[in-house]
C-alpha positions, 0 to 999 in steps of 0.5 A: 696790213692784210688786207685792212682798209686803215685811216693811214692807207686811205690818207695815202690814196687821198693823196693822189687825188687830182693827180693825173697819169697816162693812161697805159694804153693808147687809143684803139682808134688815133683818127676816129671817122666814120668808119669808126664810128660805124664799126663801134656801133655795129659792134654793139647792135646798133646800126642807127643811121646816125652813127652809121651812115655818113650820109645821114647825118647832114639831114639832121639838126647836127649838119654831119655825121657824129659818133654813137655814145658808146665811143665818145669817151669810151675807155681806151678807145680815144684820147691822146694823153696829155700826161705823158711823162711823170716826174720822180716826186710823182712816181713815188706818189702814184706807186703801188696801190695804198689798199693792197690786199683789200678786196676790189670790185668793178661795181659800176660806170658812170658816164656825160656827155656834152658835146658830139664827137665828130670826124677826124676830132683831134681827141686829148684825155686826161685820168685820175682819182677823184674820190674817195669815200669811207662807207658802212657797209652790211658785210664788212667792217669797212668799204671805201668807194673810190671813183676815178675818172677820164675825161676827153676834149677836142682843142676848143671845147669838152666832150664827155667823160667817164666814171669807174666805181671801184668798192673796196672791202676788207678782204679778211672780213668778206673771203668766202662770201663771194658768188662762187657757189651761187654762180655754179648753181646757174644753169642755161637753159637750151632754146627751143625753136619757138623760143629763136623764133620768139626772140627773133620777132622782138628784135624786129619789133624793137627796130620798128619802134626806133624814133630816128628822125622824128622828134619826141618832144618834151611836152609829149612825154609824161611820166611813168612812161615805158623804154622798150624792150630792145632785146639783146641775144641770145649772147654768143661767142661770136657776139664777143668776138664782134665786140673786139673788133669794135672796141677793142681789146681793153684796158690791158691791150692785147695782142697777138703773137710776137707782140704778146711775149714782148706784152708778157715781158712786161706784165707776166702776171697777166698770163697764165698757161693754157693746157699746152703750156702755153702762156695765154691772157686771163680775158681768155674767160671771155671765150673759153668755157674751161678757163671761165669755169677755172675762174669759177663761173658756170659759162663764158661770161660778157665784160659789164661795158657790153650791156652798158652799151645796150642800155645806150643803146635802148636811150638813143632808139627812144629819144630820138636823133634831135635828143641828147643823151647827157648822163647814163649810169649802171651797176654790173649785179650779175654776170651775163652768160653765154646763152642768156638773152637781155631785155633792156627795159626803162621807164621815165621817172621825171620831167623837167627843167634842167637847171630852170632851162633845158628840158630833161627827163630821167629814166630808170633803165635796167636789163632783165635776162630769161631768168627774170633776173635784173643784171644791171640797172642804172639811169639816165638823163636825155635832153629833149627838144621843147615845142615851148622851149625850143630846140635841143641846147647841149649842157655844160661842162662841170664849172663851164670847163673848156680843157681837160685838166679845168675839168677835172679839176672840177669833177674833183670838187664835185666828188668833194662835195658828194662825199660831204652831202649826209 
């Protein structure tokens, strides 16, 4: 097929549809508490006192502490599957991947949340396609959008659930149209002291302006509003190192010594040896300079989930702890290097009720590097508390779910629906 994206091949990925698989880690964190929920914030930036100190949360509306966005659903971070096993019919269903040879990008996350995660939660999830979606495209004959889906319960209600965007192309129609080239032409400027300094000072304005405990009423925004800028680097190394420990080492896993030979037993093709001869892991371009340039990128480069992390970052400083932030989504345009710093920026683009009875407002959100380059916009929407309506209520799952498998069920019709919307 080399490659083509054909009615047969996607009529085989439709297939799989709806059907649920384990995921093929287990969670970073089996009984999240509140040490948890503190060592993923920090390792984000985010020291708000919600997610970080246990004290603090029983002096707000949420009457304990509750685990920052970025770990409420995170990918591979929670969640025992409820699938464990697949029987042979399945198996045969689900092996392989029906557009081998297409080319595959990540082009974005898309996540909800409706409930809070609190301490020692008793978290299940579930994963599986949802949607597949035959596009044009401007560069290649064909382009499929395939979106899969995790979603995450406690044992009597729904908690979040996370979207991925995969965009598949006919490799033969884009080879030789990637960012190699452009990539090498980027160049990172040294900093200057002044420049430290600048940045330094903007950090400490963007905590001065977290809203905390102090509620942002709905009736007090207007639109056209501005979010920030919560600035973010200059990223280092260590930065990414600190974003491990936090949250893990991914949907591969990781490990070290005698655990990687057993890991590289299992998946050879995920290694690749260093100048020694040593067999090392391809995230290796996340640390080493030499390995990111082999990979033909100029510098060590971020993972998109970081800034995804940024721009929820920039959300929950602005709302308010008497907020909820119920839908964030953004796309990963560009890389994030080694010594670029983001200025995470938004603004308010509608106010509203929600379904005739939740005050909302959506924002336009996005991370600007010292390039002036927009790396990755995205959206959201953020429930707010109403001094006409009320306190803050939580949405509702899609459909009114209350398990893990209804909810998917549900995100499956969505997703149908979508695909058929002109």
């Amino acid at each position: 097929m080399n490659g083509a994206v054909t009615d047969h091949a996607l009529a085989r990925l439709r297939a799989r549809i709806g059907v649920t698989q384990p995921h093929p880690q287990p969670p970073w964190y089996r009984d999240p508490g509140t040490d948890a929920f503190r060592h993923v914030a920090e390792a984000c930036g985010d020291d708000n006192p919600l997610w970080c100190e246990p004290t603090y949360g029983p002096t707000t509306r949420w009457g304990g502490p509750i685990a920052p966005p970025h770990l409420n659903g995170g990918d591979t971070m929670i969640g025992e599957n409820e699938v464990t096993h697949l029987d042979p019919d399945t198996k045969a269903l689900l092996k392989g991947d029906p557009l081998k040879g297409a080319h595959a990008y990540y082009a974005g996350s898309f996540r909800e949340w409706w409930a809070p995660l609190r301490p020692h939660t008793s978290v299940t999830r579930r994963n599986a396609l949802v949607g597949v979606h035959d596009k044009g495209s401007d560069f290649a004959d064909r382009t499929v959008h395939e979106w899969s889906a995790e979603v995450f319960g406690a044992p009597d209600h729904m908690l979040s659930a996370q979207f991925r965007l995969m965009i598949r192309t006919d490799r033969k129609i884009v080879e030789g149209k990637g960012d190699r080239g452009k990539n090498f032409g980027v160049e990172i400027e040294p900093y200057t002291e002044e420049q430290i300094e600048d940045i330094a000072a903007s950090v400490a304005e963007a905590a001065g302006r977290r809203r905390g405990s102090i509620p942002r009423y709905w009736e007090d925004v207007e639109e056209g509003d501005e979010l920030g800028p919560l600035v973010k680097g200059p990223l280092r190394v260590t930065d990414i190192v600190v974003w491990h420990s936090g949250v893990g080492m991914g949907l591969y896993g990781v490990k070290s010594l005698n655990l990687a030979h057993e890991q590289r037993a299992r998946i050879p093709g995920f290694f690749r040896p260093d100048d020694l001869n040593i067999p090392d892991v391809h995230q290796r371009v996340h640390w080493d300079p030499e390995w990111a340039r082999r990979a033909g990128s100029p510098a060590i480069y971020d993972y998109g989930r970081m800034r995804e992390t940024w721009l929820i970052h920039l959300c929950t400083d602005w709302m308010g702890d008497d907020a909820w932030l119920w839908k964030l989504d953004c796309e990963f345009r560009r890389f994030n290097y080694v010594g670029d710093t983001h200025w995470m920026r938004g603004r308010v683009t509608r106010r509203y009720l929600a379904g005739g009875e939740r005050p909302a407002v959506d924002l336009e959100i996005w991370g600007e590097n010292q390039r002036g380059e927009t790396t990755c916009p995205g959206h959201a929407t953020v429930l707010l508390p109403s001094k006409e309506h009320g306190p803050l209520r939580l949405p509702e799952p899609p459909g009114g779910a209350t398990t893990c498998a209804a909810t998917l069920d549900a995100l499956v019709h969505r997703f149908a629906e979508m695909e058929a919307t002109p």
